[in-house]
N, C-alpha and C positions, 0 to 999 in steps of 0.2 A: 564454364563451370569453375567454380573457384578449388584452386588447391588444398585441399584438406589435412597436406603436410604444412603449410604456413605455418611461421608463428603468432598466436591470438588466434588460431580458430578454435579451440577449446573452450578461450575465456567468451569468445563471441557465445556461443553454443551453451555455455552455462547464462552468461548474461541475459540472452533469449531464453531458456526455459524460467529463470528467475521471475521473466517477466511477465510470462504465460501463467506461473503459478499465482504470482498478484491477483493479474486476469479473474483468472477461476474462483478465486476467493472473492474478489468483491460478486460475482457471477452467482455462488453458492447465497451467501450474504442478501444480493439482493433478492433471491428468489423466497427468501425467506421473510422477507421486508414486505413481501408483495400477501402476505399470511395475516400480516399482524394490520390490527386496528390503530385507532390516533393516539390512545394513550401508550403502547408499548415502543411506536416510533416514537415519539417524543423523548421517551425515555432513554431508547437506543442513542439518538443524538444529541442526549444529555452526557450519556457514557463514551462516544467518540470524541468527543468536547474536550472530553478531562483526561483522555486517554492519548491525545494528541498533544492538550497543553503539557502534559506530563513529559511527552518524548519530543516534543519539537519545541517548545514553549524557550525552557532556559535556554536554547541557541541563539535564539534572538536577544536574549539580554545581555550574551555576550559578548556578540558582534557592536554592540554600540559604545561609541569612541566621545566620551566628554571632551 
């Protein structure tokens, strides 16, 4: 069993829940996905699209080195 006094067992322990919480959301997300017809997904991953280029999108533009 690992020592629970170590240090980084806390940030481990938060990092795993962070990543459960993900989990769960795309989980809730999808179950709602599995509700809807062809037109409101399309629509959804019209809104993921731009909601991604929005948060991910300029990182890539600024990683590139002329």
């Amino acid at each position: 069993m690992t020592d629970q006094t170590r240090w980084g067992i806390p940030q481990v322990h938060q990092k795993n829940k962070a990543i459960k919480k993900q989990k769960d959301l795309v989980s809730s997300a999808m179950e709602c996905v599995v509700k809807m017809d062809e037109s409101g997904i399309t629509d959804l991953m019209i809104q993921i699209e731009a909601e991604y280029e929005r948060k991910y999108g300029k990182n890539k533009a600024k990683k590139v080195v002329l």
